[in-house]
GUKEVO-491107 format. One line per 2 residues: their letters; for each residue x, y, z of N, C-alpha, C. Coordinates in steps of 0.05 Angstrom, whole numbers, plus 5000, padded with zeros to 4 digits. Example, Ala and Ser with C-alpha at 12.3 -4.5 7.8 and 13.67 -1.06 7.14 Angstrom:
2
AS) 5264/4886/5156/5246/4910/5156/5264/4934/5156  5257/4955/5142/5273/4979/5143/5258/5001/5157;
//
This chain:
397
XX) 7349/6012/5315/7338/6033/5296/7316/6049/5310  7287/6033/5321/7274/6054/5342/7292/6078/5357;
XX) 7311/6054/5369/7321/6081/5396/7328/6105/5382  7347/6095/5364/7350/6128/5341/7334/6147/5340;
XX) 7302/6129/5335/7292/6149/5320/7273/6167/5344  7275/6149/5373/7264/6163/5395/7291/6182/5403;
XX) 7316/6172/5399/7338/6194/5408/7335/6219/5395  7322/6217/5366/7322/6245/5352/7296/6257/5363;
XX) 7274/6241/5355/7257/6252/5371/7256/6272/5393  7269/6269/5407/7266/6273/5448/7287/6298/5440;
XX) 7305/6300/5420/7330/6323/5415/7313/6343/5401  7291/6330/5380/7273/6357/5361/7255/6369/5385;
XX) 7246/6352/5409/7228/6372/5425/7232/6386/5443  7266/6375/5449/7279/6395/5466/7288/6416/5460;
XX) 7299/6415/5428/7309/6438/5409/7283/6455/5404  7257/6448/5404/7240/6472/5405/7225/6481/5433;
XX) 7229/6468/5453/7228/6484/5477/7250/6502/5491  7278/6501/5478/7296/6529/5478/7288/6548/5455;
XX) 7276/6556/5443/7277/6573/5424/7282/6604/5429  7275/6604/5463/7279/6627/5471/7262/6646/5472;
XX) 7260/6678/5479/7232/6694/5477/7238/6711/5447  7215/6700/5434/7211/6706/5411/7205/6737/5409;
XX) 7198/6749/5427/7181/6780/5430/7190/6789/5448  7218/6788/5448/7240/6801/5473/7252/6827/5461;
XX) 7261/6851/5479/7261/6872/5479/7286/6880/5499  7308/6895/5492/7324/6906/5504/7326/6935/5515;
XX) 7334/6932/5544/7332/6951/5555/7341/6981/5547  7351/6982/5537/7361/7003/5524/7347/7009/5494;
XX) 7327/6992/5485/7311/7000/5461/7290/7007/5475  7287/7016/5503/7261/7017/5512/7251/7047/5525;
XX) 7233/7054/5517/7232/7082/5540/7211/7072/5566  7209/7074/5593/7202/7064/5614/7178/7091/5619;
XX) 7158/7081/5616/7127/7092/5620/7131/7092/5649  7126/7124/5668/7111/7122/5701/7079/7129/5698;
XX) 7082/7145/5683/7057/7168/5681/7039/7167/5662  7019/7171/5654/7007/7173/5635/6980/7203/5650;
XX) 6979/7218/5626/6957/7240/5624/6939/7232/5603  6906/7234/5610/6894/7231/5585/6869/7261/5589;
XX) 6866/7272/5565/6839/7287/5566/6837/7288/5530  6816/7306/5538/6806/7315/5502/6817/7344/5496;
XX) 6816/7349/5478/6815/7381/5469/6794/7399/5460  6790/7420/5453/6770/7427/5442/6758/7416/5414;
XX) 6775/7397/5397/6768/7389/5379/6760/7369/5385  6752/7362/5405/6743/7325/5413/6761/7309/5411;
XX) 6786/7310/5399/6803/7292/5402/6819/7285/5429  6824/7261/5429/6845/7247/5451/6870/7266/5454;
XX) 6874/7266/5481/6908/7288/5486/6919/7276/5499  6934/7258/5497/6955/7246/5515/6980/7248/5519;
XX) 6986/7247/5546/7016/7256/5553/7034/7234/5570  7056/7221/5567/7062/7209/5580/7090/7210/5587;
XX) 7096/7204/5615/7119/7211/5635/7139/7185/5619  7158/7191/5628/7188/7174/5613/7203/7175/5630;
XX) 7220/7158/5641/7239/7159/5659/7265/7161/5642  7282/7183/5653/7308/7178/5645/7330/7164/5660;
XX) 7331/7142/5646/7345/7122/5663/7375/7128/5675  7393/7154/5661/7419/7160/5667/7418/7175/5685;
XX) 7396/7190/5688/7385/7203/5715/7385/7191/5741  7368/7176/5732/7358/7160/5762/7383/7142/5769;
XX) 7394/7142/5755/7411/7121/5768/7439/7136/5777  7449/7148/5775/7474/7165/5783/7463/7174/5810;
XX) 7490/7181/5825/7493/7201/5846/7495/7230/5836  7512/7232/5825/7520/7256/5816/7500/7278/5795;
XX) 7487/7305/5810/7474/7306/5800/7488/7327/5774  7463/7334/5750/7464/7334/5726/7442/7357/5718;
XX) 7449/7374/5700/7418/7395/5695/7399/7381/5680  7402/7355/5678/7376/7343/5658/7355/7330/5680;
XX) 7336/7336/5671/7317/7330/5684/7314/7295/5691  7294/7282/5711/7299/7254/5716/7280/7245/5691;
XX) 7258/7261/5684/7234/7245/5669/7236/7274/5642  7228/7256/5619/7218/7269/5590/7183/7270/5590;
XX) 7171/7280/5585/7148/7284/5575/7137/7281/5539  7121/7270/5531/7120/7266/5505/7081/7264/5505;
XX) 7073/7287/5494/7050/7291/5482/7035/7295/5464  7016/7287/5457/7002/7286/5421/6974/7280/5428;
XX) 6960/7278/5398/6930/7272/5403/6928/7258/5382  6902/7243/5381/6896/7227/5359/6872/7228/5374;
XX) 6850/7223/5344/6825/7209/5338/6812/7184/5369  6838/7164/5380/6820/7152/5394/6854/7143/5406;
XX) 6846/7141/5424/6870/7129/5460/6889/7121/5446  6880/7090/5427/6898/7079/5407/6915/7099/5391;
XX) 6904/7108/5366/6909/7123/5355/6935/7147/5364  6927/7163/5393/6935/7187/5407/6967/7165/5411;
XX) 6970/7142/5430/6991/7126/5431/7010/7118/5414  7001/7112/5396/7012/7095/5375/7033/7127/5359;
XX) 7017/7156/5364/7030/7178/5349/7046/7179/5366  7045/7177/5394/7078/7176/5408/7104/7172/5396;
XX) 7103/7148/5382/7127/7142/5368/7141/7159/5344  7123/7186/5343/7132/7196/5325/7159/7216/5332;
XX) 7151/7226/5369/7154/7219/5384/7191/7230/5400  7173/7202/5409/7199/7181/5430/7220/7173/5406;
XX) 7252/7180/5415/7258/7161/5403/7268/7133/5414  7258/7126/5437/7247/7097/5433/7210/7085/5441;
XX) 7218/7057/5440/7187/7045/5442/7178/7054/5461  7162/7057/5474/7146/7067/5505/7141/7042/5516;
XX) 7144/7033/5540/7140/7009/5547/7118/7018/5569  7096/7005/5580/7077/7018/5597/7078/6995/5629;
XX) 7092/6980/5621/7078/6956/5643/7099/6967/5669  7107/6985/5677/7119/6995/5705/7100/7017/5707;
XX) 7078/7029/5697/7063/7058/5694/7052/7052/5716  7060/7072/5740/7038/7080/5769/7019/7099/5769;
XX) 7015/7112/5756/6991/7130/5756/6986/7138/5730  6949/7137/5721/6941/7152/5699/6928/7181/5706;
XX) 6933/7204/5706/6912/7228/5714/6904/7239/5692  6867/7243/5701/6841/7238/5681/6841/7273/5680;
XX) 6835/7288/5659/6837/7315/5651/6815/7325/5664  6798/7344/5672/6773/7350/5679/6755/7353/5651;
XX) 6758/7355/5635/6730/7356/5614/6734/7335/5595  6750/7314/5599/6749/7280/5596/6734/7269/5614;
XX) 6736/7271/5650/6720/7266/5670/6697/7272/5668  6688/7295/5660/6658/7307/5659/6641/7300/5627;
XX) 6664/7286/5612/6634/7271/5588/6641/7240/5599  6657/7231/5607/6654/7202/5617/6683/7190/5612;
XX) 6695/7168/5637/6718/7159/5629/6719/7135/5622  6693/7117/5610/6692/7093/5617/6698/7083/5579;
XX) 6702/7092/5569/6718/7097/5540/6741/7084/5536  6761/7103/5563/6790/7107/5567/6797/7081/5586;
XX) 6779/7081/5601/6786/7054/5623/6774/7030/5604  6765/7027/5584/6762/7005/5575/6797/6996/5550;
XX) 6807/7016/5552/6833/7014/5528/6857/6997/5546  6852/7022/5568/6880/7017/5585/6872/6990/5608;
XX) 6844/6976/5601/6844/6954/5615/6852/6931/5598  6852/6939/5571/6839/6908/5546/6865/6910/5542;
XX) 6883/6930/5546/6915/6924/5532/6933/6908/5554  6941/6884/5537/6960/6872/5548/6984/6882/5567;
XX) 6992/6904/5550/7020/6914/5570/7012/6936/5598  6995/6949/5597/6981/6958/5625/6979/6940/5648;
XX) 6986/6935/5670/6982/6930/5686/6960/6935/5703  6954/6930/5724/6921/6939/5731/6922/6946/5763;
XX) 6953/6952/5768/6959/6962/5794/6967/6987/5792  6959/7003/5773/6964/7026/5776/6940/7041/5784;
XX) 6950/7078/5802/6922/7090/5814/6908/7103/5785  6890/7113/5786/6874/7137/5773/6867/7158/5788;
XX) 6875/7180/5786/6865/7212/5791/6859/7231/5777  6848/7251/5786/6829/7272/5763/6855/7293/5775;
XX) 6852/7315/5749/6870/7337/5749/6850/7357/5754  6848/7373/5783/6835/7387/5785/6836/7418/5777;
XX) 6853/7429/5783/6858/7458/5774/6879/7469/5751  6886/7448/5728/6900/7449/5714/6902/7429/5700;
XX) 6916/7423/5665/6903/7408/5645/6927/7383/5649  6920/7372/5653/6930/7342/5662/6960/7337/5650;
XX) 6959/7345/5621/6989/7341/5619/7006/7352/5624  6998/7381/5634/7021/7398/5651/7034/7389/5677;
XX) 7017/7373/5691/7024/7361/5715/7046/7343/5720  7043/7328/5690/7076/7302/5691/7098/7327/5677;
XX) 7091/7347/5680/7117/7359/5668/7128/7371/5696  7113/7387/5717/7128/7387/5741/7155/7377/5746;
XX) 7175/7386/5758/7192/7374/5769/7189/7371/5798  7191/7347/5804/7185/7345/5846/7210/7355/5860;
XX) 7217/7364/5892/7234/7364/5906/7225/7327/5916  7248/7319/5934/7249/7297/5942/7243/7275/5925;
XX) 7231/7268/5916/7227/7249/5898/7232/7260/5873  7254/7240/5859/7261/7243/5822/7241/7247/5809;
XX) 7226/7222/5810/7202/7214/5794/7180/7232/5804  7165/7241/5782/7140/7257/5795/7113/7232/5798;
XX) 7114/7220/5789/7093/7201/5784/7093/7182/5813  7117/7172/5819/7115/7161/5856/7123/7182/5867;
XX) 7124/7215/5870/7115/7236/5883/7090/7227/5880  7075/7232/5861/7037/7234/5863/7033/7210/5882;
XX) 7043/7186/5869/7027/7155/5886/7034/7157/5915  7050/7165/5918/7069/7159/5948/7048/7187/5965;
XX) 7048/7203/5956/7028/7217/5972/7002/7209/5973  6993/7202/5957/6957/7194/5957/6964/7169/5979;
XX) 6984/7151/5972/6981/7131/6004/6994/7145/6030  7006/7166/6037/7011/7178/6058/6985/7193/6062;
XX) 6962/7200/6055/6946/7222/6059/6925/7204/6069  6928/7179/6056/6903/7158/6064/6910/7147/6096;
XX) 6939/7136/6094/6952/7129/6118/6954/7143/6139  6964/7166/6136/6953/7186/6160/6934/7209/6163;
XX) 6918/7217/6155/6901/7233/6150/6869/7219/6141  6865/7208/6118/6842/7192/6120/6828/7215/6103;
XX) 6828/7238/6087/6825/7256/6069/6814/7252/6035  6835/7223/6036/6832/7222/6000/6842/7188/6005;
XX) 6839/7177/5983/6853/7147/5979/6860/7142/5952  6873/7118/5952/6888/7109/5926/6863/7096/5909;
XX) 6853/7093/5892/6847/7079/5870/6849/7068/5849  6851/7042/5850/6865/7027/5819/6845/7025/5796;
XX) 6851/7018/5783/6837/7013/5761/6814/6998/5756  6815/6970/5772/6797/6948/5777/6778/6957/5793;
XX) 6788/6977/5816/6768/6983/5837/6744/7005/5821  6762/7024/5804/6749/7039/5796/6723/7034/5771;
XX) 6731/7014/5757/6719/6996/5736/6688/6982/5754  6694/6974/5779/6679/6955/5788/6653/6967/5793;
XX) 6670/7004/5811/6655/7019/5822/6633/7025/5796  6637/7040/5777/6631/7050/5755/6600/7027/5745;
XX) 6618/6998/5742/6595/6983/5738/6574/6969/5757  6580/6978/5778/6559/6976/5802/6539/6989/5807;
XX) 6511/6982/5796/6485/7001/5801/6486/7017/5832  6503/7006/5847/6491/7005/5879/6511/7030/5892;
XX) 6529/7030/5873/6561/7052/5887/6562/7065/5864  6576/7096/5868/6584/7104/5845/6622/7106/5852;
XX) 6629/7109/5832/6657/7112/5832/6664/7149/5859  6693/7148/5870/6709/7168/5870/6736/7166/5869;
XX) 6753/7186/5861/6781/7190/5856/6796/7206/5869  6819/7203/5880/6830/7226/5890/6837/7253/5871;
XX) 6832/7267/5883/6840/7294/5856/6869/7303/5876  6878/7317/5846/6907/7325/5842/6908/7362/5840;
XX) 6922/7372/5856/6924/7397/5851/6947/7405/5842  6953/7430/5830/6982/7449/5823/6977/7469/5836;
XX) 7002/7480/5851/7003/7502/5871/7034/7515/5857  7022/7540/5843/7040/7550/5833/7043/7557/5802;
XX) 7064/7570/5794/7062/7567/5759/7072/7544/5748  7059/7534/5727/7077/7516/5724/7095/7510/5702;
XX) 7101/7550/5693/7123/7552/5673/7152/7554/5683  7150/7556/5717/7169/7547/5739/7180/7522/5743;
XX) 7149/7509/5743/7149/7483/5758/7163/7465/5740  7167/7464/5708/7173/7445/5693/7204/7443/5687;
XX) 7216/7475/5705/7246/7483/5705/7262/7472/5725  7281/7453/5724/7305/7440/5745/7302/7466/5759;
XX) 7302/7484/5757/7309/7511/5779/7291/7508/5801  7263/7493/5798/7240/7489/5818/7245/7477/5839;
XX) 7277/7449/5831/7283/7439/5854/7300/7439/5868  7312/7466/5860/7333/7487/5872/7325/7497/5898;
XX) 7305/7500/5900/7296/7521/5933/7289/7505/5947  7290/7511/5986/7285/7498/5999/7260/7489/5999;
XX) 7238/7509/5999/7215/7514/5989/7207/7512/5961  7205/7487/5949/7196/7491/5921/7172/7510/5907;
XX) 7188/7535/5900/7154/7551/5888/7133/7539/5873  7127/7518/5858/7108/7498/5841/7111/7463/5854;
XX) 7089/7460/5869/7073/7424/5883/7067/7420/5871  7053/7401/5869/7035/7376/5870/7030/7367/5894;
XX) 6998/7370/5893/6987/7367/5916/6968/7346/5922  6963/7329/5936/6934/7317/5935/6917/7326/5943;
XX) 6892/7330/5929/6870/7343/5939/6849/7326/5941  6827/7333/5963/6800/7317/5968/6790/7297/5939;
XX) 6773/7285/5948/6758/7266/5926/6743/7286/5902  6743/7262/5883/6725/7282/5864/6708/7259/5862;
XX) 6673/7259/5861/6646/7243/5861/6648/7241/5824  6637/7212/5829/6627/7202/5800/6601/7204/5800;
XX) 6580/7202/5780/6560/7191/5778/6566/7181/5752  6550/7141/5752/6571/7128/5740/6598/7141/5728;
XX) 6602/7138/5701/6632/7148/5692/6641/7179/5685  6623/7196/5704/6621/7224/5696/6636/7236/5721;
XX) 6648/7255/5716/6652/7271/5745/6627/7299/5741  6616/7299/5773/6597/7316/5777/6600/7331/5790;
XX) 6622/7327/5808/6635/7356/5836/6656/7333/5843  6661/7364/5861/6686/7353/5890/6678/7349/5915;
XX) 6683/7335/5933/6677/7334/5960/6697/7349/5979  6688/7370/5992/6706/7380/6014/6718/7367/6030;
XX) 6737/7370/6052/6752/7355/6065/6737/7334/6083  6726/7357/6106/6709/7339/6115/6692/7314/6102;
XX) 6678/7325/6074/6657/7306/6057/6683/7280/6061  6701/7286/6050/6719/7261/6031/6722/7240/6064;
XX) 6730/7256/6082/6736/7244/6105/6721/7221/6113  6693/7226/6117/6667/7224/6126/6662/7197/6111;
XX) 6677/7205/6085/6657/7181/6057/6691/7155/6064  6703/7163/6070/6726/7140/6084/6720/7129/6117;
XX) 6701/7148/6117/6696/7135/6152/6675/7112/6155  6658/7117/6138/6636/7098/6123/6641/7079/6112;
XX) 6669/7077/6092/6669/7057/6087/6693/7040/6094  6705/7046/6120/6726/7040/6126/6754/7042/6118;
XX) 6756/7065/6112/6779/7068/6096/6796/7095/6113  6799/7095/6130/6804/7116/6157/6832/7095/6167;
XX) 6853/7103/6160/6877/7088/6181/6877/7098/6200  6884/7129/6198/6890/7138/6222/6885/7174/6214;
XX) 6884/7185/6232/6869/7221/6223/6873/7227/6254  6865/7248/6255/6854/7265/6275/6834/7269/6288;
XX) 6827/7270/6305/6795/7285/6318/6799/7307/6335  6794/7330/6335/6789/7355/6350/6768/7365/6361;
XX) 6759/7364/6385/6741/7378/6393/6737/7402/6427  6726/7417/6430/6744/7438/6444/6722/7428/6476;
XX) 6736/7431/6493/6734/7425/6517/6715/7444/6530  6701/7436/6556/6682/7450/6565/6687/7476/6569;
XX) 6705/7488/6578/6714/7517/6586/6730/7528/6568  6748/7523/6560/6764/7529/6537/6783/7514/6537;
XX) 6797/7521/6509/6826/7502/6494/6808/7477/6478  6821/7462/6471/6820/7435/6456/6831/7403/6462;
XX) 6816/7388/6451/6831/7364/6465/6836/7346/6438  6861/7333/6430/6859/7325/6402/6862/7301/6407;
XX) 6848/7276/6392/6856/7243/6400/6860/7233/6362  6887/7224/6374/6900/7209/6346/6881/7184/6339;
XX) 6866/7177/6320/6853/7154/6318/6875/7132/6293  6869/7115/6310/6889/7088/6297/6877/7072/6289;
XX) 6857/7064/6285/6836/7035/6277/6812/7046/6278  6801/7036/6255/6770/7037/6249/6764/7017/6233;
XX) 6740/7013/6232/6727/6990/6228/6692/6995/6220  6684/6996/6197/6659/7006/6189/6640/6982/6175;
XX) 6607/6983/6180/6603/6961/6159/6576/6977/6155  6552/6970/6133/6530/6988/6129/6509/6961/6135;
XX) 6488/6967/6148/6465/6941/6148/6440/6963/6141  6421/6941/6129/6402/6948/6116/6377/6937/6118;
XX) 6354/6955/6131/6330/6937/6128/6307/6946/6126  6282/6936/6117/6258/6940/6114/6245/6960/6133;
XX) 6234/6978/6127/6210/6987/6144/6187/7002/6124  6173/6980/6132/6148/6969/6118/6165/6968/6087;
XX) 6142/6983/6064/6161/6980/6037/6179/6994/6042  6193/7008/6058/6219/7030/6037/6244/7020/6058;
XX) 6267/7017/6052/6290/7016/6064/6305/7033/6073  6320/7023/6105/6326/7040/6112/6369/7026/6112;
XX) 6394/7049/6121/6402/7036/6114/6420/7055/6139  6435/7033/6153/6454/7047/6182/6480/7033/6179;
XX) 6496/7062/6182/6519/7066/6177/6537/7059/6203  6550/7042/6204/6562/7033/6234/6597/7034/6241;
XX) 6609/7046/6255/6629/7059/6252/6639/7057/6289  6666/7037/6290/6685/7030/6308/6707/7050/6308;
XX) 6713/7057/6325/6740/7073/6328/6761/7076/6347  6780/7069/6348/6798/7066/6379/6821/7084/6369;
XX) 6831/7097/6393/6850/7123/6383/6866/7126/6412  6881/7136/6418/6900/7151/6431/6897/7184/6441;
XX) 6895/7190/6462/6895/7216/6472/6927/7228/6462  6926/7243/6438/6953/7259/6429/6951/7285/6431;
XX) 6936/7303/6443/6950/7329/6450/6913/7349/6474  6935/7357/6497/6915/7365/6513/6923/7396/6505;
XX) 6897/7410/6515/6906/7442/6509/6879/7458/6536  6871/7447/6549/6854/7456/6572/6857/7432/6597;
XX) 6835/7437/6618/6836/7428/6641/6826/7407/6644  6829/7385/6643/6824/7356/6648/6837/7341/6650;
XX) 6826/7315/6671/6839/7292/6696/6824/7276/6676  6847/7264/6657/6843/7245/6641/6846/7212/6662;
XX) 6851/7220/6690/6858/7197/6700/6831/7187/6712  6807/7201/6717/6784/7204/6714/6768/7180/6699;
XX) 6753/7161/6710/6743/7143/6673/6717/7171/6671  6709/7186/6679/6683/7202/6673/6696/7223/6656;
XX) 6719/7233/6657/6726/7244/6633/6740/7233/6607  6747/7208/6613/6753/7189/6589/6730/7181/6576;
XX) 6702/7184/6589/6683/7166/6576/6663/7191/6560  6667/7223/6573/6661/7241/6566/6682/7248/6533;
XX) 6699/7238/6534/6722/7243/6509/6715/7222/6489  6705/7198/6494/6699/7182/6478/6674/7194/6462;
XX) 6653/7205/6481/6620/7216/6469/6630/7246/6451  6653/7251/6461/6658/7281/6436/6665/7272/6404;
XX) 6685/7253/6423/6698/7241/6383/6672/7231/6376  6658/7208/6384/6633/7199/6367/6615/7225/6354;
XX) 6611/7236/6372/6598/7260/6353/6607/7272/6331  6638/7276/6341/6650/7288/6312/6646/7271/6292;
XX) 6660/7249/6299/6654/7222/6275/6633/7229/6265  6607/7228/6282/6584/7224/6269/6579/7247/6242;
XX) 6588/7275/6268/6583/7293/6248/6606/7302/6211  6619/7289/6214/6637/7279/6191/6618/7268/6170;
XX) 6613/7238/6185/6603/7225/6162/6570/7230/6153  6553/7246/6174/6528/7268/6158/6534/7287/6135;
XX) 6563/7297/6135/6558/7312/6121/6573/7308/6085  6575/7280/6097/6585/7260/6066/6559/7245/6053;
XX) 6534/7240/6068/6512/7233/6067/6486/7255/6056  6498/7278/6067/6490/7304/6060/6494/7312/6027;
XX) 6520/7307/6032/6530/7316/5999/6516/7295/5978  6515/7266/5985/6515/7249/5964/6484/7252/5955;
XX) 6467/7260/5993/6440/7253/5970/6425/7277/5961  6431/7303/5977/6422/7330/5967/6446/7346/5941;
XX) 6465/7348/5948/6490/7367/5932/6489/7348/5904  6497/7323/5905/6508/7316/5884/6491/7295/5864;
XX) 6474/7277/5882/6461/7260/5878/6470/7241/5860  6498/7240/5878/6510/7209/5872/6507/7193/5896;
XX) 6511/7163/5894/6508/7154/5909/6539/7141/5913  6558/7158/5925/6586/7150/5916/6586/7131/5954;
XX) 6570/7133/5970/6573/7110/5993/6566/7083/5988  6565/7077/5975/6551/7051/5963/6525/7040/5982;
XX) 6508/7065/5987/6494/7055/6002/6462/7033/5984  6468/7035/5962/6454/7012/5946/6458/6981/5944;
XX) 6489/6984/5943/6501/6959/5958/6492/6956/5978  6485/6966/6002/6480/6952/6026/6449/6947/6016;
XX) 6432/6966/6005/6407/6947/5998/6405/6926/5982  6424/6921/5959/6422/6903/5945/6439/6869/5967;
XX) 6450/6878/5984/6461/6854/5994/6442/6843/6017  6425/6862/6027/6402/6848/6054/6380/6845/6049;
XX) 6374/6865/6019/6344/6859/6006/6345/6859/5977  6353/6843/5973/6357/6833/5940/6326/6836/5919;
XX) 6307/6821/5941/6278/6826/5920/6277/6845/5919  6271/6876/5936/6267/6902/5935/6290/6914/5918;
XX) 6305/6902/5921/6331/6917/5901/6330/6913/5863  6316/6894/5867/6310/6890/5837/6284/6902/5824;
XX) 6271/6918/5850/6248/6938/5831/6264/6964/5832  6279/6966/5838/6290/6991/5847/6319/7001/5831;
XX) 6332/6982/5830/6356/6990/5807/6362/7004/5790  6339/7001/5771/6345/7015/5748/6341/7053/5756;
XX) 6331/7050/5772/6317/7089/5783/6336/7088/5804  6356/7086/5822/6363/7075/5840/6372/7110/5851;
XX) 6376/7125/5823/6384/7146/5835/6372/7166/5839  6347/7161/5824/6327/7183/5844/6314/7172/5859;
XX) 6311/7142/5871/6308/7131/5903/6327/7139/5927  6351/7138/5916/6369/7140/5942/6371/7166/5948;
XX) 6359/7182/5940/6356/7211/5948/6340/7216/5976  6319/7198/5982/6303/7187/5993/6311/7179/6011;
XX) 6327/7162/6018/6336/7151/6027/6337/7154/6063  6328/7139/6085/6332/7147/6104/6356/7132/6114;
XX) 6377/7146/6129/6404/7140/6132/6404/7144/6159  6417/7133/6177/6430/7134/6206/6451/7117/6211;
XX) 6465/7134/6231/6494/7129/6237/6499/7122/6259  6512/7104/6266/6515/7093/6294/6553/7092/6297;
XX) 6558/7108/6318/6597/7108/6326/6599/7101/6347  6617/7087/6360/6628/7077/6382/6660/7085/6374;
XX) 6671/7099/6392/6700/7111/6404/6707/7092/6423  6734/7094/6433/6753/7074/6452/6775/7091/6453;
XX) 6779/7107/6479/6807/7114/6485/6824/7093/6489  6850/7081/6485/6866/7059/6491/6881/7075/6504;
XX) 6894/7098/6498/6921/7102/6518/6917/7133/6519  6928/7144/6540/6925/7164/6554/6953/7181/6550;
XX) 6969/7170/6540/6999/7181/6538/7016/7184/6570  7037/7194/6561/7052/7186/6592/7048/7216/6614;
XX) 7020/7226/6614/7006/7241/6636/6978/7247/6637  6968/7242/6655/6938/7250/6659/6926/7270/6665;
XX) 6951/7295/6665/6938/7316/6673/6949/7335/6646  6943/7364/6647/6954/7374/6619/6971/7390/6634;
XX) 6998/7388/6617/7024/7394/6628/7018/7429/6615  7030/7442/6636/7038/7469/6633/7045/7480/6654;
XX) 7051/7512/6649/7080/7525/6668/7078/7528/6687  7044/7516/6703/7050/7527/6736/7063/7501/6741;
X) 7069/7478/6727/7076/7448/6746/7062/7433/6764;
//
């Protein structure tokens, strides 16, 4: 009689650990979130727009005049609210947890985004690997309406370029959500974002006909950083600036350096590795804080007269890039503490990590201290390879 009543037993707790997923969802009741746009309107309300994949699109060879992605926009009272009117909508559910990029409107950015990043962090179905970017020259939800050449999706168009621009160029970078959150709540760093441009109309751009030409008349572009102070946007950083503020903090894969040779022409060295860290220390009360910056690169393109086989002109090519370097990242140092008076280098972090007592009279004002601030930069260059000639090839032979 026991065993019975353990045989039923052991059958009732196996019968409720199949029960299966109670809050399961079929693919086809679903609409697939890439994109999301958020800003305000003139009425203060929330404007949100969000990208939709069309799944019969993307998946065929054969192409079709329907576009790959739907667009679906509305507003409401608050993030929640603006979402939830989607469904009035879509006709299906919006599912968000595949969404690669949110882009922040410009006069959402400029009263604060830390509102919006608290919704799309606390909701379960968001993921937290997606980037954030500001819409610089145009209202954010027009941008997921674009149609891309080469890429279906406009939304890994946007992502896939912000990591090619970082990877080779060193201009702009990706930003997730967490990073951006952390930045925001860090007395010591302020936040930045890559900004997004439109090049073109984009009563073109939203027409399959855009991805008709070889030359598409309406991009999407990535453009330089845009500076926080905490959750506000306060400007943009020029190329150089954005460059400069990745050279500092290590965020440089690989870029360029140009600088023009004693007599004439130019000599360009591909840089491939960098390596940055900031140290910080006392003199007397006030802190000082040095910016330290490794670089090894490749000789990729000669355009004047030099015997790179020479070490006195290899060691003369090393002291040009350092300078440039240097002069890069002054004028990211320039912007943060005169132009913008953010402190988007985290150069507070480096005082709060080597002088913690001094950092704690100083925090709360931190940003009209670091204005103050005395800063120096220290670069070391490394040619590794010379390419397969030491002299610069041209037509006398």
């Amino acid at each position: 009689m026991t065993s019975s009543w353990v045989r039923i037993s052991l059958i009732i707790i196996c019968l409720s650990l199949l029960s299966g997923c109670w809050n399961s969802n079929e693919l086809d009741e679903l609409g697939i979130a890439v994109s999301v746009a958020i800003d305000k309107n003139d009425e203060g309300d929330y404007l949100v727009a969000v990208q939709v994949i069309n799944p019969s699109e993307i998946a065929t060879d054969a192409p079709t005049n329907r576009p790959p992605v739907s667009t679906y926009s509305t507003t409401g009272e608050t993030l929640l609210d603006a979402f939830r009117r989607l469904s009035a909508k879509s006709p299906r559910q919006i599912y968000f947890s595949q969404m690669r990029l949110v882009i922040i409107g410009s006069k959402l950015a400029e009263e604060g985004v830390m509102p919006s990043l608290d919704f799309l962090y606390r909701d379960h179905e968001f993921r937290t690997s997606f980037y954030v970017a500001v819409a610089k020259n145009a209202p954010a939800e027009v941008m997921l309406s674009i149609v891309t050449p080469y890429e279906k999706i406009p939304a890994n168009k946007i992502m896939n370029s912000i990591d090619n621009v970082q990877k080779n160029w060193g201009v702009s970078k990706g930003v997730s959500i967490d990073k951006l959150i952390a930045d925001v709540r860090d007395k010591g760093k302020s936040p930045v974002l890559p900004g997004i441009d439109l090049l073109g109309d984009p009563e073109v751009g939203n027409n399959m006909s855009n991805v008709e030409n070889v030359d598409a008349p309406t991009k999407l572009e990535v453009d330089h950083l845009a500076a926080f102070k905490e959750d506000r946007l306060v400007g943009w950083l020029s190329e150089m600036e954005s460059q400069g503020l990745n050279y500092a903090t290590g965020d440089v894969r690989s870029t360029i350096v140009t600088h023009p040779c004693d007599d004439e022409g130019t000599i360009s060295v591909e840089i491939l590795r960098t390596q940055s860290s900031m140290k910080s220390k006392m003199d007397g009360s006030t802190p000082e804080v040095t910016i330290m910056v490794e670089a090894e690169g490749n000789v990729a393109e000669v355009d004047c007269k030099i015997d790179l086989g020479s070490p006195e002109s290899i060691q003369e090519v090393n002291k040009e890039v350092e300078k440039q370097i240097e002069k890069t990242i002054q004028s990211s140092v320039t912007a943060a503490q005169e132009e913008l008076e953010s402190d988007f280098l985290g150069l507070g972090s480096a005082v709060h990590r080597d002088n913690p007592t001094y950092w704690k009279s100083v925090e709360d004002e931190w940003d009209q201290q670091f204005t103050e601030l005395d800063v120096s930069i220290e670069v070391k260059a490394k040619i590794r390879r010379k390419g397969n000639s030491t002299q610069p090839i041209n037509k006398e032979g």
